[in-house]
PDB file of N, CA, C and O in Angstrom, chain B, residues numbered from 101:
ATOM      1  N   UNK B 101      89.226 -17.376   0.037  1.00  0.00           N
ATOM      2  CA  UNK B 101      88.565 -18.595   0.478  1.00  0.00           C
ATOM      3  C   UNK B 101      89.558 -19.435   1.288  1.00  0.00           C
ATOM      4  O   UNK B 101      90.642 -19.720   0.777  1.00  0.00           O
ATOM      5  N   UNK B 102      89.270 -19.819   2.438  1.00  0.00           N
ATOM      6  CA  UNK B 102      90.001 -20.673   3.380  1.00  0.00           C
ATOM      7  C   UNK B 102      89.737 -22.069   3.114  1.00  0.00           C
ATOM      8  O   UNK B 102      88.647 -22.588   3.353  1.00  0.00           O
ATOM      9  N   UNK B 103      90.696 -22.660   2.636  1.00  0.00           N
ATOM     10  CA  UNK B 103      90.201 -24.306   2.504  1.00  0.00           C
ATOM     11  C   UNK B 103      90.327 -24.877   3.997  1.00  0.00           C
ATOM     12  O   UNK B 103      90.923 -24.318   4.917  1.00  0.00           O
ATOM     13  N   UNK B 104      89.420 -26.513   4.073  1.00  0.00           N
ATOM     14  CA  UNK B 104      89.444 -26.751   5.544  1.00  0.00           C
ATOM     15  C   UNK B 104      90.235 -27.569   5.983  1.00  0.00           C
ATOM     16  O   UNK B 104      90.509 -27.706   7.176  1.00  0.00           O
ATOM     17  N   UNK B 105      90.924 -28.532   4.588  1.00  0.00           N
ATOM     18  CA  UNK B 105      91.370 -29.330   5.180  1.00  0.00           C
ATOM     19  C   UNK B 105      92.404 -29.967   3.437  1.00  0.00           C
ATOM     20  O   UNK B 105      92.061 -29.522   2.342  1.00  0.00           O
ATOM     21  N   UNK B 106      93.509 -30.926   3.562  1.00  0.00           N
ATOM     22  CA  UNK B 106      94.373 -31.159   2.166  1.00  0.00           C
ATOM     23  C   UNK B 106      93.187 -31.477   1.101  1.00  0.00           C
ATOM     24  O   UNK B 106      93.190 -30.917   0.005  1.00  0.00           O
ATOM     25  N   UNK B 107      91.963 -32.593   1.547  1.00  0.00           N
ATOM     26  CA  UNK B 107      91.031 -32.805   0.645  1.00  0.00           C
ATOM     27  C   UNK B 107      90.728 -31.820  -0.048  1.00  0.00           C
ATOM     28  O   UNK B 107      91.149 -31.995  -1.191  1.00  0.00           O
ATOM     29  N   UNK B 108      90.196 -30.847   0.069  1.00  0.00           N
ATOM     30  CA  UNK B 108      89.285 -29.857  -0.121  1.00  0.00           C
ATOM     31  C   UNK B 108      90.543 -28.614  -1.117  1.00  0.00           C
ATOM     32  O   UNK B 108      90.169 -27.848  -2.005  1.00  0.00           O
ATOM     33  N   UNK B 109      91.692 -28.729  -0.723  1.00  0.00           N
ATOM     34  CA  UNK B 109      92.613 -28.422  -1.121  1.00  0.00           C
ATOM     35  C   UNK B 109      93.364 -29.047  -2.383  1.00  0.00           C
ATOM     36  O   UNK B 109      94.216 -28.562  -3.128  1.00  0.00           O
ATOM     37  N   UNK B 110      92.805 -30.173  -2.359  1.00  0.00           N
ATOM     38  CA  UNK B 110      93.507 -31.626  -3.391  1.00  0.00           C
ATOM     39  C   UNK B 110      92.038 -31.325  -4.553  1.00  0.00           C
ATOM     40  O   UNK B 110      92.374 -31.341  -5.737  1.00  0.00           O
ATOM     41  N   UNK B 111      90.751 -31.106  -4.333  1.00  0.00           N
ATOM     42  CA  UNK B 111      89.675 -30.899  -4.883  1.00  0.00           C
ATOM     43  C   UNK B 111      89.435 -29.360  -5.615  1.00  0.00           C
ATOM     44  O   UNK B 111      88.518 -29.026  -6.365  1.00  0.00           O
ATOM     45  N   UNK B 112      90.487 -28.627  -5.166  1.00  0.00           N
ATOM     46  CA  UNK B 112      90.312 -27.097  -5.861  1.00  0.00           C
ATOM     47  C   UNK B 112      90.856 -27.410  -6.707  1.00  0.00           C
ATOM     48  O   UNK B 112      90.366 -27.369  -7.836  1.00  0.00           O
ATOM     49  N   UNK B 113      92.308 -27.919  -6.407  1.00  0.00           N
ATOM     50  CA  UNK B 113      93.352 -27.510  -7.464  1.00  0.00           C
ATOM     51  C   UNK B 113      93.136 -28.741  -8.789  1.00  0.00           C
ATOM     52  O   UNK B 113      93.699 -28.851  -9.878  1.00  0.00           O
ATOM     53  N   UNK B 114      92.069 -29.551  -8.124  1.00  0.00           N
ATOM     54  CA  UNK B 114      92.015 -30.284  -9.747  1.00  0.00           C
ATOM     55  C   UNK B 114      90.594 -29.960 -10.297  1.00  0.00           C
ATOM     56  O   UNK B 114      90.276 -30.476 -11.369  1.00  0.00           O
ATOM     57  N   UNK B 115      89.931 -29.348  -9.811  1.00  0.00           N
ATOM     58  CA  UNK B 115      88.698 -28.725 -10.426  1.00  0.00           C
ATOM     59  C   UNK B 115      89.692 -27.444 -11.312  1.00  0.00           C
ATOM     60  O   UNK B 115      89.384 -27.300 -12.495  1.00  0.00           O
ATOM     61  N   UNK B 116      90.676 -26.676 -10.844  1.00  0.00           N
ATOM     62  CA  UNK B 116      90.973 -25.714 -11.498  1.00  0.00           C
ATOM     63  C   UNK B 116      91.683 -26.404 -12.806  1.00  0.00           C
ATOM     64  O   UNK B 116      91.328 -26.099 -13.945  1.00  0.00           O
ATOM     65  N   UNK B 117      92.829 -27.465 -12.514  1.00  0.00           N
ATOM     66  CA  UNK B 117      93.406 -28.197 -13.129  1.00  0.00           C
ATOM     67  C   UNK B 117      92.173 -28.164 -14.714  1.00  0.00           C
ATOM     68  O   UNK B 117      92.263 -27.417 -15.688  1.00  0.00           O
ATOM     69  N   UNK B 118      91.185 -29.184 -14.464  1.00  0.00           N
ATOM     70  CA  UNK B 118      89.989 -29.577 -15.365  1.00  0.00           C
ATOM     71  C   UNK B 118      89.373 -28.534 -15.966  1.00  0.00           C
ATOM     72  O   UNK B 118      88.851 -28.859 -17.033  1.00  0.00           O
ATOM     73  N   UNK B 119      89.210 -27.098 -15.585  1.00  0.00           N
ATOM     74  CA  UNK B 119      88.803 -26.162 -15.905  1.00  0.00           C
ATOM     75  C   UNK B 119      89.864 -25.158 -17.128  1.00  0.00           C
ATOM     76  O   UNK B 119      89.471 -24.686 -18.195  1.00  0.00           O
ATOM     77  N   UNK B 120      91.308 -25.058 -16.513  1.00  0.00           N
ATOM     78  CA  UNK B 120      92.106 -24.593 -17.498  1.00  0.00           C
ATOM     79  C   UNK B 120      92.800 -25.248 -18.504  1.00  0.00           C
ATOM     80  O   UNK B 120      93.453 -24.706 -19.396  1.00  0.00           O
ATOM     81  N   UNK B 121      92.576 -26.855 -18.262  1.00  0.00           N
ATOM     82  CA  UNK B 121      92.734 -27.723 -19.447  1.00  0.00           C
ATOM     83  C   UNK B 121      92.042 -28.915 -19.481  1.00  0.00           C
ATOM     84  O   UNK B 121      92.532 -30.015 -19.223  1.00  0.00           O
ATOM     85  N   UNK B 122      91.000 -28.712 -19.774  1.00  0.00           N
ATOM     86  CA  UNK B 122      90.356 -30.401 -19.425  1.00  0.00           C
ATOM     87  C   UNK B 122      90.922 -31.437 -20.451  1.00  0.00           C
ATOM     88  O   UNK B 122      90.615 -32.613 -20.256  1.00  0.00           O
ATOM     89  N   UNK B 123      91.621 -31.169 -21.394  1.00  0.00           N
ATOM     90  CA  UNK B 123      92.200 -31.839 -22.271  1.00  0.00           C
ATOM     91  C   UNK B 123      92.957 -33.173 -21.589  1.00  0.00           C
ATOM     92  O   UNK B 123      92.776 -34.286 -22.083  1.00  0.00           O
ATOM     93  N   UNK B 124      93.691 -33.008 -20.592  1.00  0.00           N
ATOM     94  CA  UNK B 124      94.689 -33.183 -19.588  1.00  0.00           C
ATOM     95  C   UNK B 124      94.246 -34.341 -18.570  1.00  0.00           C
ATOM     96  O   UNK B 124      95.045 -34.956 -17.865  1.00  0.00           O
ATOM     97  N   UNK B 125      92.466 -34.612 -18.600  1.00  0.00           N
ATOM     98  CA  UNK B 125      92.073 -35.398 -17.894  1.00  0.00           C
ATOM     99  C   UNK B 125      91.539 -36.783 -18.850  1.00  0.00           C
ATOM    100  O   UNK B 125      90.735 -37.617 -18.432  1.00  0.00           O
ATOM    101  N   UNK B 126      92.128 -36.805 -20.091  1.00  0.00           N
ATOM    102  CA  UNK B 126      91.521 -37.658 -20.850  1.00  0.00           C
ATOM    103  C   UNK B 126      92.289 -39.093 -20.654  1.00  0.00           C
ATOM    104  O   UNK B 126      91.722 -40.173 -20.494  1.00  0.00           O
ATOM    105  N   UNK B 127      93.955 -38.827 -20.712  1.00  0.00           N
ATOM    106  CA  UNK B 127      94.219 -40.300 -20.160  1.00  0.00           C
ATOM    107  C   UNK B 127      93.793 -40.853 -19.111  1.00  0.00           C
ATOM    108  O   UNK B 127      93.355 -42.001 -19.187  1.00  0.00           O
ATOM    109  N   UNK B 128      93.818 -40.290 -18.105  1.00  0.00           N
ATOM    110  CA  UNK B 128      93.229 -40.859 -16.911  1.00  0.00           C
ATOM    111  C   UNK B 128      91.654 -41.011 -16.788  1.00  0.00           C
ATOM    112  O   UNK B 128      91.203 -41.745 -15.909  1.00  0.00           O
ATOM    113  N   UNK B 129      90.946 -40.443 -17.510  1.00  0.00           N
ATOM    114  CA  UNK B 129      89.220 -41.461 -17.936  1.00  0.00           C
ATOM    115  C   UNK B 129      89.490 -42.547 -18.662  1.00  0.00           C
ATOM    116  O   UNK B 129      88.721 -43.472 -18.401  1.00  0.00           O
ATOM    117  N   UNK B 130      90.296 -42.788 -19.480  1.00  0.00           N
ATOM    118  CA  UNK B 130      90.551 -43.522 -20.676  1.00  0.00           C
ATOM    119  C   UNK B 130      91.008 -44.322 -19.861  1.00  0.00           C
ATOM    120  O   UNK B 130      90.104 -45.157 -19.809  1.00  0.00           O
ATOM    121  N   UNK B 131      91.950 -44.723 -19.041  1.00  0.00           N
ATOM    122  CA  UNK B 131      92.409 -45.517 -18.228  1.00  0.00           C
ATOM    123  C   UNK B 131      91.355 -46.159 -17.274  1.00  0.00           C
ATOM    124  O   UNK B 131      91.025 -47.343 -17.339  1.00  0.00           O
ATOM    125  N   UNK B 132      90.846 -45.227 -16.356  1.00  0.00           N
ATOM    126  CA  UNK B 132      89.739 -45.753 -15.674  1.00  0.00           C
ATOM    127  C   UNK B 132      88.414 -46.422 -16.591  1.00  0.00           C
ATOM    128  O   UNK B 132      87.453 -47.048 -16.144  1.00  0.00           O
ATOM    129  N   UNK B 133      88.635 -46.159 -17.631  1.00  0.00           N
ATOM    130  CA  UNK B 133      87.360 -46.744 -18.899  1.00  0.00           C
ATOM    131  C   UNK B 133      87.464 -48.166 -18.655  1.00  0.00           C
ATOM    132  O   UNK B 133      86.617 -48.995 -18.320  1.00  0.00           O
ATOM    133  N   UNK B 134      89.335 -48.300 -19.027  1.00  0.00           N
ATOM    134  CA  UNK B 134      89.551 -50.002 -19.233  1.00  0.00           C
ATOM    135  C   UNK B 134      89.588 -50.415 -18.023  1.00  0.00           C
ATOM    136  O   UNK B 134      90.174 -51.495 -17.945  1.00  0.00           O
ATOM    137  N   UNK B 135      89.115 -49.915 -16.783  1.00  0.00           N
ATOM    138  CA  UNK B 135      89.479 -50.436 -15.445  1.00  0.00           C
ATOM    139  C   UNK B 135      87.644 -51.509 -15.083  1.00  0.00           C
ATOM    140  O   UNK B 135      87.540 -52.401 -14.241  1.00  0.00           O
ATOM    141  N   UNK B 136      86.812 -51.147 -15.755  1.00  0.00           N
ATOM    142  CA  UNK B 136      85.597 -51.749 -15.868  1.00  0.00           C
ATOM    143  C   UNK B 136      85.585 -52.821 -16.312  1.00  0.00           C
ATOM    144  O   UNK B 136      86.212 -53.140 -17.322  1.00  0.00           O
ATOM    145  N   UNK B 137      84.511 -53.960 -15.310  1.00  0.00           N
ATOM    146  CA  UNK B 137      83.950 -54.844 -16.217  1.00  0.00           C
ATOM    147  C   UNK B 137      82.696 -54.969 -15.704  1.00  0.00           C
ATOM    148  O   UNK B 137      82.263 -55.146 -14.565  1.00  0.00           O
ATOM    149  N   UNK B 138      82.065 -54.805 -17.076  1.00  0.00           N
ATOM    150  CA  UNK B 138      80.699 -53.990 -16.787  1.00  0.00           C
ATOM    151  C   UNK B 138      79.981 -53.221 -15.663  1.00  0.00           C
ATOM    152  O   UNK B 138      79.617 -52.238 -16.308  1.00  0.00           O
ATOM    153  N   UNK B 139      79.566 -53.029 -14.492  1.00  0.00           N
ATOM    154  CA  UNK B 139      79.611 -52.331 -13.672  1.00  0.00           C
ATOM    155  C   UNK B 139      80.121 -51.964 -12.936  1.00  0.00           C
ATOM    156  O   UNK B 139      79.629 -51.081 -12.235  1.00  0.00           O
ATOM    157  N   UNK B 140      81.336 -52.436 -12.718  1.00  0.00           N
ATOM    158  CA  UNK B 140      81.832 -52.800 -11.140  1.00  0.00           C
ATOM    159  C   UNK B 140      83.347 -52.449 -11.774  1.00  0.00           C
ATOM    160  O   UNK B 140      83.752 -52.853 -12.864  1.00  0.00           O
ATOM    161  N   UNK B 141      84.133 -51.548 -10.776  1.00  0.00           N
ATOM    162  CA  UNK B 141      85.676 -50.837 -11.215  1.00  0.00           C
ATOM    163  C   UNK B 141      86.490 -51.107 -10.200  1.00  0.00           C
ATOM    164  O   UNK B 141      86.077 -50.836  -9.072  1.00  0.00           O
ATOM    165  N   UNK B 142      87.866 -51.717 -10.361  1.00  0.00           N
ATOM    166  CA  UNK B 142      88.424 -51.873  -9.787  1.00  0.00           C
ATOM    167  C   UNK B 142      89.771 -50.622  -9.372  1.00  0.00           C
ATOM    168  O   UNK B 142      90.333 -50.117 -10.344  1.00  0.00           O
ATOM    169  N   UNK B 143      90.075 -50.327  -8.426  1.00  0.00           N
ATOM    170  CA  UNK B 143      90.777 -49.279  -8.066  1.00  0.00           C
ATOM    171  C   UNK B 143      91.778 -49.827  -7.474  1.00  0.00           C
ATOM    172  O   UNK B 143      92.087 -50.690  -6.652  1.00  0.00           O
ATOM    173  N   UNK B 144      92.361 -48.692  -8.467  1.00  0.00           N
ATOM    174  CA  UNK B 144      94.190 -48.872  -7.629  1.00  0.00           C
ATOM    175  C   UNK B 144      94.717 -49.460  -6.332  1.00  0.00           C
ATOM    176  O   UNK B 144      95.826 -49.970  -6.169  1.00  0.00           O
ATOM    177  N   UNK B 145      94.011 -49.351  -5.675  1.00  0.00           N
ATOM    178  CA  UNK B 145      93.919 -49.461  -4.327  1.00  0.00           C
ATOM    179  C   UNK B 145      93.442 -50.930  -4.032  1.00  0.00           C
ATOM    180  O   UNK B 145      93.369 -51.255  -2.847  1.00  0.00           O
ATOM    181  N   UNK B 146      93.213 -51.564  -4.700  1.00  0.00           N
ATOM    182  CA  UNK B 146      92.275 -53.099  -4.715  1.00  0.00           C
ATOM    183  C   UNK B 146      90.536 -53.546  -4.382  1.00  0.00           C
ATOM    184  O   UNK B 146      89.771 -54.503  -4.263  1.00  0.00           O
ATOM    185  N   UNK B 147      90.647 -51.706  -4.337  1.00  0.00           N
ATOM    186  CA  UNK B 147      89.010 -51.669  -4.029  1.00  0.00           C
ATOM    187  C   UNK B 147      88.078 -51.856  -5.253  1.00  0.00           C
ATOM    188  O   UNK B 147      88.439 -51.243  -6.258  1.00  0.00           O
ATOM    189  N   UNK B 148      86.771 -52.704  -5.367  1.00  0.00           N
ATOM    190  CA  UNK B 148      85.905 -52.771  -6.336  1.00  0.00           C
ATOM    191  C   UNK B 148      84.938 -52.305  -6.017  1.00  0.00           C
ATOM    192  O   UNK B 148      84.518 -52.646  -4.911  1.00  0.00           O
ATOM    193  N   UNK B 149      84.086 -51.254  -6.871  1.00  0.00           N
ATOM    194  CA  UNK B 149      82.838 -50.265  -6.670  1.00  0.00           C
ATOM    195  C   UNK B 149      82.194 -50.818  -8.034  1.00  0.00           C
ATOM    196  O   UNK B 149      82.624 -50.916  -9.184  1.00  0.00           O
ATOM    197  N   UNK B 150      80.902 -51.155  -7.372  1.00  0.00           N
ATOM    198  CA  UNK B 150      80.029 -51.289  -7.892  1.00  0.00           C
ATOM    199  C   UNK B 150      78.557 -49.951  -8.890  1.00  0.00           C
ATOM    200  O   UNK B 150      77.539 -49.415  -8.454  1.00  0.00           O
ATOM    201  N   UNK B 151      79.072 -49.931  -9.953  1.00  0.00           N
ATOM    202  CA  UNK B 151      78.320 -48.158 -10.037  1.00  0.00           C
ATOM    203  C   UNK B 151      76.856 -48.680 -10.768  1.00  0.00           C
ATOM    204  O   UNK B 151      76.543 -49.845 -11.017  1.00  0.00           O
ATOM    205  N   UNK B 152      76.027 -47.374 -11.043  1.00  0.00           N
ATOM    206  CA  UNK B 152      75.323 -47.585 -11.622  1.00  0.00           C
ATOM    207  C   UNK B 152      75.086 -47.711 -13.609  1.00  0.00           C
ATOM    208  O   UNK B 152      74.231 -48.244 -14.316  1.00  0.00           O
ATOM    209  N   UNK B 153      76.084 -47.076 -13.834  1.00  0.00           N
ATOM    210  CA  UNK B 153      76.171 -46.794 -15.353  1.00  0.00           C
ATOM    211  C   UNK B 153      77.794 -47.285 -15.907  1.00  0.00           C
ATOM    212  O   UNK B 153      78.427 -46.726 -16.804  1.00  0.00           O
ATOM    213  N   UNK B 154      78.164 -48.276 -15.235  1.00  0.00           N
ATOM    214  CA  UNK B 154      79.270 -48.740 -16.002  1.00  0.00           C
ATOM    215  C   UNK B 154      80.675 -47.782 -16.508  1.00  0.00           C
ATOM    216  O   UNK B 154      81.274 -46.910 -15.879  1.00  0.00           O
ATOM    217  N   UNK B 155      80.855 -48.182 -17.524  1.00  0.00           N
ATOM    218  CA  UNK B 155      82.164 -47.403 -18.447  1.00  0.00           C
ATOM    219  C   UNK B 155      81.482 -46.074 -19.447  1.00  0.00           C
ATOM    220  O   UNK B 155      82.050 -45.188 -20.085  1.00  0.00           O
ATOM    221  N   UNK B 156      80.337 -46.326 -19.294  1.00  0.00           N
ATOM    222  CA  UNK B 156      79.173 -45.703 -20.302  1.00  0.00           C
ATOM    223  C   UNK B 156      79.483 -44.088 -19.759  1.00  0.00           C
ATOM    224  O   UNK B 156      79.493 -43.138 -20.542  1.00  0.00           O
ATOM    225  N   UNK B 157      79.700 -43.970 -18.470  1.00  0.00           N
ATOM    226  CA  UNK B 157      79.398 -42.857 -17.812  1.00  0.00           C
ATOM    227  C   UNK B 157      81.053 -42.322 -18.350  1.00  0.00           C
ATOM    228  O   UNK B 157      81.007 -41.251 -18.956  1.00  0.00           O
ATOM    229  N   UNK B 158      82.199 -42.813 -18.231  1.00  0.00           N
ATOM    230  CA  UNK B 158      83.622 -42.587 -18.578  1.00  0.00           C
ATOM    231  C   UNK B 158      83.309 -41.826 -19.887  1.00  0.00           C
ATOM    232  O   UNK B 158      83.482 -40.670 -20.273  1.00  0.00           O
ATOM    233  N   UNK B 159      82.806 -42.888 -20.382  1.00  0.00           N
ATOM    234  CA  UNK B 159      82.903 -42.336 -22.300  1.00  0.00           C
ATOM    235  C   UNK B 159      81.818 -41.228 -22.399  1.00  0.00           C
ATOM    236  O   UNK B 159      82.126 -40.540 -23.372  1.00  0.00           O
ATOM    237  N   UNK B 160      80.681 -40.748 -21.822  1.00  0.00           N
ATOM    238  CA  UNK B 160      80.289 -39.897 -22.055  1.00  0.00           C
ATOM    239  C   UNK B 160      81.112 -38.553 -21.290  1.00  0.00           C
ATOM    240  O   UNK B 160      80.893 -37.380 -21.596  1.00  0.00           O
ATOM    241  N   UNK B 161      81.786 -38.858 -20.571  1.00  0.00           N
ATOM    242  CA  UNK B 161      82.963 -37.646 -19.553  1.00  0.00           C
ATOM    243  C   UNK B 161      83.407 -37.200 -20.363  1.00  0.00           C
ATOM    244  O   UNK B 161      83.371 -35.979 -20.516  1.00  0.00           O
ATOM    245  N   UNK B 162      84.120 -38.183 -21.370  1.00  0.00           N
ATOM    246  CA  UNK B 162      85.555 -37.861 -22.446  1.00  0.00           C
ATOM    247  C   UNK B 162      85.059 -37.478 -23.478  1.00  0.00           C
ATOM    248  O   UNK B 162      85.823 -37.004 -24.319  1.00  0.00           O
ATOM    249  N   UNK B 163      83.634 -37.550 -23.764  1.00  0.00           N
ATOM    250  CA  UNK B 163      82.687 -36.972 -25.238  1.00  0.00           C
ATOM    251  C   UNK B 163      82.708 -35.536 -24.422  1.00  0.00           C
ATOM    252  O   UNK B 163      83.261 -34.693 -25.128  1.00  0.00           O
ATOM    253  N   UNK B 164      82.300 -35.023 -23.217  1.00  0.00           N
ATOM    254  CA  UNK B 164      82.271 -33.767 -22.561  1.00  0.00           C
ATOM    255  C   UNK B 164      83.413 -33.045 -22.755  1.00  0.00           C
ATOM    256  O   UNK B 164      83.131 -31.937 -23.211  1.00  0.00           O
ATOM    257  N   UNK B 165      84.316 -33.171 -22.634  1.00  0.00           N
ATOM    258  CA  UNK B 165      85.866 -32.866 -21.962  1.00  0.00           C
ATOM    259  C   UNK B 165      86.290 -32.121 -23.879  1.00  0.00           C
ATOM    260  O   UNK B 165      86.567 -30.941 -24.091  1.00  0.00           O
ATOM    261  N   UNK B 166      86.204 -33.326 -25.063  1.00  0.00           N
ATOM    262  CA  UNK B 166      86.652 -32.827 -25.379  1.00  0.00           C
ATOM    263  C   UNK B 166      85.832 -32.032 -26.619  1.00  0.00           C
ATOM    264  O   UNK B 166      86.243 -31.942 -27.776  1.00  0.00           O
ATOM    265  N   UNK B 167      84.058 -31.251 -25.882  1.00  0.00           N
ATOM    266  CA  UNK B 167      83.587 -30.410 -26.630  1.00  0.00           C
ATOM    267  C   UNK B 167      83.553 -29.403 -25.710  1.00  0.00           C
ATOM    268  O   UNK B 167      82.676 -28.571 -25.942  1.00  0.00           O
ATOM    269  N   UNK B 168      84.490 -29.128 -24.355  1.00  0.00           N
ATOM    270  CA  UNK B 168      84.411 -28.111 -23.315  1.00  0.00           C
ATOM    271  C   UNK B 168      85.843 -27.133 -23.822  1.00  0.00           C
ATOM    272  O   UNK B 168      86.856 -27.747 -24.157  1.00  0.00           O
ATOM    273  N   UNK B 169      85.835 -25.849 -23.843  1.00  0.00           N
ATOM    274  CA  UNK B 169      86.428 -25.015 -23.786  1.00  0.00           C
ATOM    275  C   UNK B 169      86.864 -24.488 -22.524  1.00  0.00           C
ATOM    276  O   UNK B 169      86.093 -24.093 -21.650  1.00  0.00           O
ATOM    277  N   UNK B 170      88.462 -24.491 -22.427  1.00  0.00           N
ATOM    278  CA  UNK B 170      89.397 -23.686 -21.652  1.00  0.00           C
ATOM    279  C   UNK B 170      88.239 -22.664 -20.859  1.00  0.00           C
ATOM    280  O   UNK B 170      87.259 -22.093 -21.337  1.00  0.00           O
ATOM    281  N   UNK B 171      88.803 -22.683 -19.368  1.00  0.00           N
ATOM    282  CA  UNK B 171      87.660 -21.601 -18.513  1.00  0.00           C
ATOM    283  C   UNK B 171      88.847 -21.123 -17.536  1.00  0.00           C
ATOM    284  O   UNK B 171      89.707 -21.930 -17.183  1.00  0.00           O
ATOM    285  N   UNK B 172      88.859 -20.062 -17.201  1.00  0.00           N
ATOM    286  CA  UNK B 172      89.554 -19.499 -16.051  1.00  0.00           C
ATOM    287  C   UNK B 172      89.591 -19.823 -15.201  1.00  0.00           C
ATOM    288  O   UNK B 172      88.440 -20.043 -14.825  1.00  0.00           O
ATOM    289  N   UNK B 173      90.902 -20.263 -13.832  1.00  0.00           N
ATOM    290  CA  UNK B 173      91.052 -20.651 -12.907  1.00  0.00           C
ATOM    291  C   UNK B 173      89.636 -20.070 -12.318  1.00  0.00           C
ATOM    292  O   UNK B 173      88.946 -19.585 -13.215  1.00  0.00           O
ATOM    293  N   UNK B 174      88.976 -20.004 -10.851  1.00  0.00           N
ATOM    294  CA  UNK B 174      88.209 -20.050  -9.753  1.00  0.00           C
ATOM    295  C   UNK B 174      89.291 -19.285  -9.127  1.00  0.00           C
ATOM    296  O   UNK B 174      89.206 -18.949  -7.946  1.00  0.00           O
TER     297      UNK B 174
END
């Protein structure tokens, strides 16, 4: 598979990342959890996004993550 561009390249290797340990992505939901106040997240970057499901959506990620089993790189 030819990637097209660093994105797409930056997007494999952490889909594979999440796949052979999703364990590994829990501080950083947990972090972005407390980055909410109530809808709206503020990013590193100083940007604020407005979502539809709040922190709600974080904590159900990290309920996922840690009833998902180890999967083989892609």
């Amino acid at each position: 598979m030819k990637l097209q561009s660093d994105l797409e390249k930056e997007i494999f290797e952490t889909q594979n990342r999440l796949r052979t340990n999703p364990l590994s992505f829990i501080p950083y939901l947990t972090k972005r959890q407390l980055d909410f106040d109530g809808k709206r997240i503020k990013l590193d970057n100083g940007t604020t996004l407005c979502t539809n499901e709040g922190a709600d959506a974080v904590k159900e990620a990290i309920q996922a993550i840690n009833e998902t089993s180890k999967l083989e790189p892609l």
